[in-house]
C-alpha positions in Angstrom: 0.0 0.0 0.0 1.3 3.4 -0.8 1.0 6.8 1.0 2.2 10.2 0.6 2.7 13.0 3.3 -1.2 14.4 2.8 -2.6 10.7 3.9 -3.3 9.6 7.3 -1.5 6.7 8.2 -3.5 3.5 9.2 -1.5 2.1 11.2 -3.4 -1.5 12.0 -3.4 -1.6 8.5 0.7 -1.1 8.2 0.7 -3.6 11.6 -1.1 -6.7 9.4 1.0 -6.1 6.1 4.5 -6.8 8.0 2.8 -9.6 9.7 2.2 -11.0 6.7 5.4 -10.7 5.4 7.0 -12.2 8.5 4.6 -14.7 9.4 6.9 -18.0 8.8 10.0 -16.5 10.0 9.0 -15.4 13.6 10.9 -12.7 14.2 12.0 -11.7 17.5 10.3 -8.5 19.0 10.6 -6.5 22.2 7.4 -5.3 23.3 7.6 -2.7 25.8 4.3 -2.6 28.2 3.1 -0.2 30.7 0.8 -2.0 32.4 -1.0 -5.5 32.2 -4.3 -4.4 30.9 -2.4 -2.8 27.6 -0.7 -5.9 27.2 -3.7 -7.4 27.3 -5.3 -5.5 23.8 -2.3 -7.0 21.6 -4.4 -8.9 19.2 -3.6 -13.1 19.0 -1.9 -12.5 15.4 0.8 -10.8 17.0 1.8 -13.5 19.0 1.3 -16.0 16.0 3.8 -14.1 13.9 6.3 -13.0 16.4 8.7 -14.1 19.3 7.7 -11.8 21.9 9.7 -10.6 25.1 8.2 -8.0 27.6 10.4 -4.8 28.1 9.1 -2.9 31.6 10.8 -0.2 31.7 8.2 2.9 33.4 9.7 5.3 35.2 6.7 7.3 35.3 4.7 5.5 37.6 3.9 6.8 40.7 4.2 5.4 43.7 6.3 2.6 43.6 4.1 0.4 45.1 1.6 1.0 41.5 4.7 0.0 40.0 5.2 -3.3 41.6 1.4 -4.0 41.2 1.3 -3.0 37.2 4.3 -5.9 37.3 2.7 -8.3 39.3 -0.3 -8.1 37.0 1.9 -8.2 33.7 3.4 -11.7 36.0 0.0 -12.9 36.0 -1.3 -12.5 32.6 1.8 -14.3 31.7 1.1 -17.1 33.8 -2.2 -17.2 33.3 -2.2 -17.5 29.3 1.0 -19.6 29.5 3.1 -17.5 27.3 7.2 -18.2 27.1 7.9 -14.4 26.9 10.5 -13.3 29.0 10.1 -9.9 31.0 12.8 -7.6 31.3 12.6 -5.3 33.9 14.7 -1.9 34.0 15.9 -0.4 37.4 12.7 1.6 39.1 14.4 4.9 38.7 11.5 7.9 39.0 14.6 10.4 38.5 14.8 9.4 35.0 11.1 10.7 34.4 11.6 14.0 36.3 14.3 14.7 34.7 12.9 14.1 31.2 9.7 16.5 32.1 11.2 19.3 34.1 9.7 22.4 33.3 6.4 20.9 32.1 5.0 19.8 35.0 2.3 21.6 35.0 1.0 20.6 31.5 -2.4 19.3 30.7 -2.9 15.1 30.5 -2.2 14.4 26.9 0.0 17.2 26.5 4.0 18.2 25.5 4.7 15.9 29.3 2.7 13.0 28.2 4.6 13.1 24.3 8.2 13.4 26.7 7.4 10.4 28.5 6.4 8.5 25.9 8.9 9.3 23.7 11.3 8.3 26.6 10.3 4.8 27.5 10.0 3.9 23.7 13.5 5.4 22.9 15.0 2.7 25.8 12.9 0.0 24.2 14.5 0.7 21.1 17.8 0.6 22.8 17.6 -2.3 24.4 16.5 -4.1 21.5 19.5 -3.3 19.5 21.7 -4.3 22.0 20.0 -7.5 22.6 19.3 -8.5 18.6 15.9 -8.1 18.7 14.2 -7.8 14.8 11.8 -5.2 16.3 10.3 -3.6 19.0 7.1 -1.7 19.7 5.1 -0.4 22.5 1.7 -1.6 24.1 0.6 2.5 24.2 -1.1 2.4 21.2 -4.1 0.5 22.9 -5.2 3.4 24.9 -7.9 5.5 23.2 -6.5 8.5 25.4 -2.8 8.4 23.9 -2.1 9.6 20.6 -1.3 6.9 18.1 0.2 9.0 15.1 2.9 10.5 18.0 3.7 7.3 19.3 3.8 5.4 15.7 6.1 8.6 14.3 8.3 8.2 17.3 8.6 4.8 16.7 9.3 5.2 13.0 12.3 7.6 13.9 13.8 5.5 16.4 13.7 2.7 14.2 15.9 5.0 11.5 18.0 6.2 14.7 18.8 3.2 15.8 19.2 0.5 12.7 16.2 -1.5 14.3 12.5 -1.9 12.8 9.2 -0.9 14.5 6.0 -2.5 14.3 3.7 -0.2 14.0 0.2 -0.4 15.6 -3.2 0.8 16.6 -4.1 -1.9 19.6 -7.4 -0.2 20.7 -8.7 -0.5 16.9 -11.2 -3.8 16.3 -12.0 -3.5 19.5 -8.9 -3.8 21.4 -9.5 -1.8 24.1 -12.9 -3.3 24.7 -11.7 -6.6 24.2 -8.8 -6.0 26.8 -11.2 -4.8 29.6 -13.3 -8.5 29.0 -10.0 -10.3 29.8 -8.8 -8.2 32.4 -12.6 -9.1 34.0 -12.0 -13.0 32.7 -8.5 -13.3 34.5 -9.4 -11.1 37.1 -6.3 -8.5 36.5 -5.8 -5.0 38.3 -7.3 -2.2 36.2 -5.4 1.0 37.1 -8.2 4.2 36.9 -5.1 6.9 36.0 -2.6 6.8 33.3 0.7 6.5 35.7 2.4 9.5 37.4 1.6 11.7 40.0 0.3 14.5 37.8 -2.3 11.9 36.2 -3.4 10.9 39.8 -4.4 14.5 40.2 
């Protein structure tokens, strides 16, 4: 399928077509995941057609005790649905985040902070994955209908030209993937966190 700079991007779409031209190979992919419930909109043909490790890496989350309970979670869906994924977990380092956003603080939810901090945690994705031979990586952010998808699939895109790595793009909440993650969560009885992560989404 071709596009040109005036046409949106569907991004599902772009997801299926390098499924189906990796399908029999089974790539490896680093997946990074905020939280269990995300994890849990990643659509069965993503598993089919890829070897898939969990990167945690969310030094956003505030307190730490919401991080150890968005891991435990991400633990249990694992367990649960008997996947072989390995999960990586990076250092709990809030610093990191502050750092990253100083000055914006006081920016609205969905604003230049939330585009910092996502940009953040997939640019360490994308790092790791090099450095461990990944094929690709990807986030599960995409599967919230309150993040912006074009941002996080353009980030992506540039990483993956930054770093010599390729990105799977993706739209998780589309055909239902939002929806169909808050059945599972209520099917494997997993946490379902009512704030995006930080403390400035708390308030």
């Amino acid at each position: 399928m071709m596009y040109n700079k005036f046409m949106p991007k569907n991004y599902l779409n772009l997801m299926k077509e390098e499924i189906d031209k990796v399908k029999n190979t089974k790539p490896k992919l680093l997946l990074h995941c905020c939280c269990a419930p995300c994890f849990l909109s990643v659509p069965e043909e993503v598993f089919e057609a890829f070897n898939i490790d969990i990167y945690y890496f969310n030094p956003n989350i505030y307190p730490q005790s919401e991080y150890e309970k968005r891991l435990d979670n991400i633990f249990k869906v694992k367990d649960k649905l008997k996947l072989n994924s390995e999960i990586i977990i990076s250092e709990y380092k809030p610093i990191q985040f502050y750092e990253a956003i100083k000055g914006y603080e006081k920016e609205k939810e969905r604003g230049e902070r939330c585009n910092i901090c996502i940009a953040l945690r997939m640019e360490e994705c994308a790092i790791v994955a090099k450095e461990k031979n990944y094929d690709y990586f990807c986030t599960t952010l995409t599967s919230s209908p309150l993040k912006n998808a074009d941002f996080i699939n353009k980030e992506g895109e540039n990483l993956a030209k930054k770093y010599g790595i390729n990105y799977l793009f993706s739209d998780f909440k589309k055909e239902n993937g939002y929806l169909k993650s808050i059945n599972k969560c209520k099917d494997l009885n997993i946490y379902r966190q009512n704030y995006c992560g930080c403390e400035f989404s708390v308030r």
